[in-house]
C-alpha positions as a LaTeX table, in Angstrom:
\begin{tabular}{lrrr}
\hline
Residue & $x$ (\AA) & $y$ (\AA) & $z$ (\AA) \\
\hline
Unk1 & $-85.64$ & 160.33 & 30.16 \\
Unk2 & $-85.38$ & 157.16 & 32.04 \\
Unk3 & $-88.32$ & 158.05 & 34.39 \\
Unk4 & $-90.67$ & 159.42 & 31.41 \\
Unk5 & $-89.97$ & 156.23 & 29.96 \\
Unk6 & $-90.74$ & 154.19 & 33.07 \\
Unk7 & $-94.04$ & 156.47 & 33.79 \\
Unk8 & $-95.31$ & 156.02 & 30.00 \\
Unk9 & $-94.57$ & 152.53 & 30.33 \\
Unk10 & $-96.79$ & 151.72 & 33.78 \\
Unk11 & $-99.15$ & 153.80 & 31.92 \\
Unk12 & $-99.30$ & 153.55 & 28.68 \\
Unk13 & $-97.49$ & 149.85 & 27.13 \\
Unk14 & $-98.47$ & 146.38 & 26.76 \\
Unk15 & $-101.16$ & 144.77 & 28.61 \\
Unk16 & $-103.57$ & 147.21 & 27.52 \\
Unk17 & $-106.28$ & 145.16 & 30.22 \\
Unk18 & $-103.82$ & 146.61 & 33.41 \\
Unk19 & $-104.87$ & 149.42 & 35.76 \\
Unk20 & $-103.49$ & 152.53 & 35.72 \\
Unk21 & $-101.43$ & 151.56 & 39.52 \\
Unk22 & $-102.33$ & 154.30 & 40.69 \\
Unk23 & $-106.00$ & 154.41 & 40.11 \\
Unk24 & $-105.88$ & 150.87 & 42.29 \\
Unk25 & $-109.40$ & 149.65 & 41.49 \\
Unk26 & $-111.65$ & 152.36 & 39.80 \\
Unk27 & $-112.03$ & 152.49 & 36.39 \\
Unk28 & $-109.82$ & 154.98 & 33.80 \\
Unk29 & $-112.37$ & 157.41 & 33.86 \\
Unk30 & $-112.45$ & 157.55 & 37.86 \\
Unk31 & $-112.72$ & 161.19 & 38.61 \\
Unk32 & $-112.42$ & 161.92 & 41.88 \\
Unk33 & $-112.75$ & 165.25 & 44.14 \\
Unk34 & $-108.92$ & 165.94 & 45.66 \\
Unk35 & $-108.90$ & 169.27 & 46.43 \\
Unk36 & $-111.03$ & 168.58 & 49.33 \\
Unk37 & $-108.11$ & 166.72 & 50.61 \\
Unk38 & $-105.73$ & 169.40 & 51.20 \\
Unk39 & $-104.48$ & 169.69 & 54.22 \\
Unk40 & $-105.33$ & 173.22 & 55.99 \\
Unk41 & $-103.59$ & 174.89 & 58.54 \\
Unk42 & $-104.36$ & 178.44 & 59.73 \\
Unk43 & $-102.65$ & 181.35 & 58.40 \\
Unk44 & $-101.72$ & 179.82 & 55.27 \\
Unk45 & $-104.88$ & 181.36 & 53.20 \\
Unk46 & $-107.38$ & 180.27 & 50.73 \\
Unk47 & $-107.08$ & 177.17 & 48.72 \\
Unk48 & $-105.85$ & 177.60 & 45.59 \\
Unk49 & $-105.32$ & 175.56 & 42.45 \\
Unk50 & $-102.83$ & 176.44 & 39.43 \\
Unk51 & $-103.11$ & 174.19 & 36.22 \\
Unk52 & $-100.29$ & 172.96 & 33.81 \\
Unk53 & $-101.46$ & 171.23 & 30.42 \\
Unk54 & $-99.63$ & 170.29 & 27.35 \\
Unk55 & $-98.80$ & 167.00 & 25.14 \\
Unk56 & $-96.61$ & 164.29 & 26.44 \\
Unk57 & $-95.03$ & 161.40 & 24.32 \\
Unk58 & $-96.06$ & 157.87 & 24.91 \\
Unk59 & $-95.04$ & 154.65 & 24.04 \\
Unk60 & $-98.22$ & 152.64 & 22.81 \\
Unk61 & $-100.37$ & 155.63 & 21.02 \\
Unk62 & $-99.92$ & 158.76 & 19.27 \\
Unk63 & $-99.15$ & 160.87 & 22.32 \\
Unk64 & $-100.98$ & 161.97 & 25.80 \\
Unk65 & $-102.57$ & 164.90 & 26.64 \\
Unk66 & $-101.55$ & 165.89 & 30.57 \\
Unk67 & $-103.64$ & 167.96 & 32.44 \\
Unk68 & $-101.82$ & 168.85 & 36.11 \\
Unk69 & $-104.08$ & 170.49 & 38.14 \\
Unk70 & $-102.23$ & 171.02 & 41.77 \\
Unk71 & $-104.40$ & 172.39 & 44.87 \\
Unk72 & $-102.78$ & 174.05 & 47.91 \\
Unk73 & $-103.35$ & 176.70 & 50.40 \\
Unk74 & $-102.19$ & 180.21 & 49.14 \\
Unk75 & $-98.88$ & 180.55 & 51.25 \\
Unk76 & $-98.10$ & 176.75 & 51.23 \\
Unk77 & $-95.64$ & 174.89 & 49.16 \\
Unk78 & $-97.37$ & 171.49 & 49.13 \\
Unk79 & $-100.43$ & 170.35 & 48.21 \\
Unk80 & $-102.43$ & 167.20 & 46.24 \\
Unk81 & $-102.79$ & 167.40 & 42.58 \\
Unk82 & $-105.36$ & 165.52 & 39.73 \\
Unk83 & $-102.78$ & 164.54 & 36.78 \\
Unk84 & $-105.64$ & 163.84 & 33.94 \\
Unk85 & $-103.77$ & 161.80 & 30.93 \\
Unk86 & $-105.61$ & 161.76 & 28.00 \\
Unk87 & $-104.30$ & 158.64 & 25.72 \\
Unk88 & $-104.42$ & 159.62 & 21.93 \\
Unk89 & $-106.24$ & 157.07 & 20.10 \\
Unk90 & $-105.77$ & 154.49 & 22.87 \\
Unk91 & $-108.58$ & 152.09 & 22.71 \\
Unk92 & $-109.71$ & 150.65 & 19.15 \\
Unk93 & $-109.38$ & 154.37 & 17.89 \\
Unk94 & $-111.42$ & 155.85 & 21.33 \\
Unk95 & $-108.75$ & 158.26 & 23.52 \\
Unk96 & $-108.60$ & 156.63 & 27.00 \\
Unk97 & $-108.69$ & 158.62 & 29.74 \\
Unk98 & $-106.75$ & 158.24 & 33.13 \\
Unk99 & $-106.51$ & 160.09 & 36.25 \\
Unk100 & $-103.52$ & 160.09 & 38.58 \\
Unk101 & $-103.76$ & 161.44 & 42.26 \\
Unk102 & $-101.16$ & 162.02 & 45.13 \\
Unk103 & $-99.73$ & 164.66 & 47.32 \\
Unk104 & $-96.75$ & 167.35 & 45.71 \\
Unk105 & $-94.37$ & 169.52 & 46.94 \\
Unk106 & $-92.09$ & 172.52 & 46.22 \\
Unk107 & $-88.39$ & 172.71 & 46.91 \\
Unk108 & $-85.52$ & 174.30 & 46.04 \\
Unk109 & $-83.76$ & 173.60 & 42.63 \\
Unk110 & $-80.84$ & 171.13 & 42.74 \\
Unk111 & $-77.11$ & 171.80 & 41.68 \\
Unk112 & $-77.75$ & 171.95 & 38.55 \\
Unk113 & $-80.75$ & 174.11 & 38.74 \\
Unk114 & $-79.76$ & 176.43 & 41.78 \\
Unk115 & $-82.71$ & 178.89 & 42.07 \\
Unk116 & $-85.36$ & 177.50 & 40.76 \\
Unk117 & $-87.99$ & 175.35 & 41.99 \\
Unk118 & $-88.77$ & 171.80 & 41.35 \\
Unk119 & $-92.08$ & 170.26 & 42.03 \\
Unk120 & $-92.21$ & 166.66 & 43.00 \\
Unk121 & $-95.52$ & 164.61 & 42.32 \\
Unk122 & $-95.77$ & 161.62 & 44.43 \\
Unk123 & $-98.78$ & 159.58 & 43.08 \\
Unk124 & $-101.09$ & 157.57 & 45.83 \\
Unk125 & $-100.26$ & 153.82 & 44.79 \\
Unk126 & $-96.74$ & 153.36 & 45.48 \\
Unk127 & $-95.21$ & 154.66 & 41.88 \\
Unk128 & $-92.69$ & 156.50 & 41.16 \\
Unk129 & $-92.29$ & 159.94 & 41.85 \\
Unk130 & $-92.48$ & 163.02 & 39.14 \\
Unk131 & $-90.50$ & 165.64 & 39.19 \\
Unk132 & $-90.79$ & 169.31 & 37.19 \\
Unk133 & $-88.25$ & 172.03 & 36.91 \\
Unk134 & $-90.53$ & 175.35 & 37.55 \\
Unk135 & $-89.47$ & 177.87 & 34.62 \\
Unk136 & $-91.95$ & 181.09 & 34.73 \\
Unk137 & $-94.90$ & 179.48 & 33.35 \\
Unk138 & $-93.39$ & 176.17 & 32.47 \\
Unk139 & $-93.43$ & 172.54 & 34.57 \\
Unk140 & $-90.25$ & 170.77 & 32.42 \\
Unk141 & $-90.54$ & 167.17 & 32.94 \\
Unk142 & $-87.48$ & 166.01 & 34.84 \\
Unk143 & $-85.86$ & 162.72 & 34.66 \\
Unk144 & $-85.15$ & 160.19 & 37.65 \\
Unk145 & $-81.11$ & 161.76 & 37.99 \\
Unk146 & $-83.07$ & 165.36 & 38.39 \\
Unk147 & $-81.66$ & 166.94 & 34.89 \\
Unk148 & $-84.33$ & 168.23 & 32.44 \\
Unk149 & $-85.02$ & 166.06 & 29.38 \\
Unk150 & $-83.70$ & 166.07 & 26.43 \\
Unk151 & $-85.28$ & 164.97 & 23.64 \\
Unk152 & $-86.92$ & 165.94 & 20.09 \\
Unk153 & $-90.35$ & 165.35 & 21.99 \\
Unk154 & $-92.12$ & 167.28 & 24.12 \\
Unk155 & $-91.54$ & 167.28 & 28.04 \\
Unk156 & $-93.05$ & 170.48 & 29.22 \\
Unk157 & $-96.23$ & 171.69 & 30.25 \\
Unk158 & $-97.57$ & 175.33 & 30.14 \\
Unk159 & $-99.28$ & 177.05 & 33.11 \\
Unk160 & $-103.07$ & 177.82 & 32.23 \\
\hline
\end{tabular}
């Protein structure tokens, strides 16, 4: 909880004149071409991207839309990923768009978790990290202790 909190609130609350921090200088509706920054090493296959969307709580506006899209090569369990948040209402009634970038990778699920995967986000810009409990389909939002969050709200979002 503590870490949705803290990545709505760099996001989403107060100053509504601050930068995303980790869109450093372009604008919110920055969109730029990742996927040509994977790193490729032989043997590892095609690249591939898989994309997670759903609705995410946030502090200043009726809710976010995230769109995850993560690239990789076929056989590799890291990658760089395009988080698009779409901010509900955000801007005098106008949704405001924002798009995260940074590297990700898979590993193995945690105590409380053993067998599953998590994927960890870390966004270029120096913030926090974000972490997802793989479930089938599903990317649960995790918080910054690794345990899935609970909550009346949404946290999860649903493979494409």
């Amino acid at each position: 909880m503590v870490l949705a909190a803290c990545t709505l609130l760099i996001c989403s609350c107060g100053n509504k004149t601050k930068k995303n921090a980790t869109t450093e200088e372009m604008s919110p509706t920055t969109e730029l071409n990742i996927r040509d920054s994977v790193k490729q090493v032989d043997g590892l296959g095609k690249i591939i991207e898989e994309i997670y969307e759903g609705p995410i709580p946030a502090a200043d506006t009726p809710g976010q839309d995230y769109l995850l899209t993560l690239y990789k090569q076929k056989d590799a369990d890291s990658g760089v990923f395009d988080l698009k948040q779409t901010f509900k209402d955000a801007d005098n009634g106008e949704n405001k768009i924002f798009h995260t970038y940074g590297e990700w990778m898979i590993f193995d699920g945690t105590s409380d978790y053993p067998g599953n995967k998590i994927y960890q986000l870390t966004p270029y810009g120096g913030v926090n990290d974000i972490n997802f409990l793989l479930d089938e389909e599903k990317l649960h939002m995790l918080d910054m202790d690794m345990k899935r969050i609970e909550s009346e709200f949404n946290y999860t979002l649903i493979k494409k």
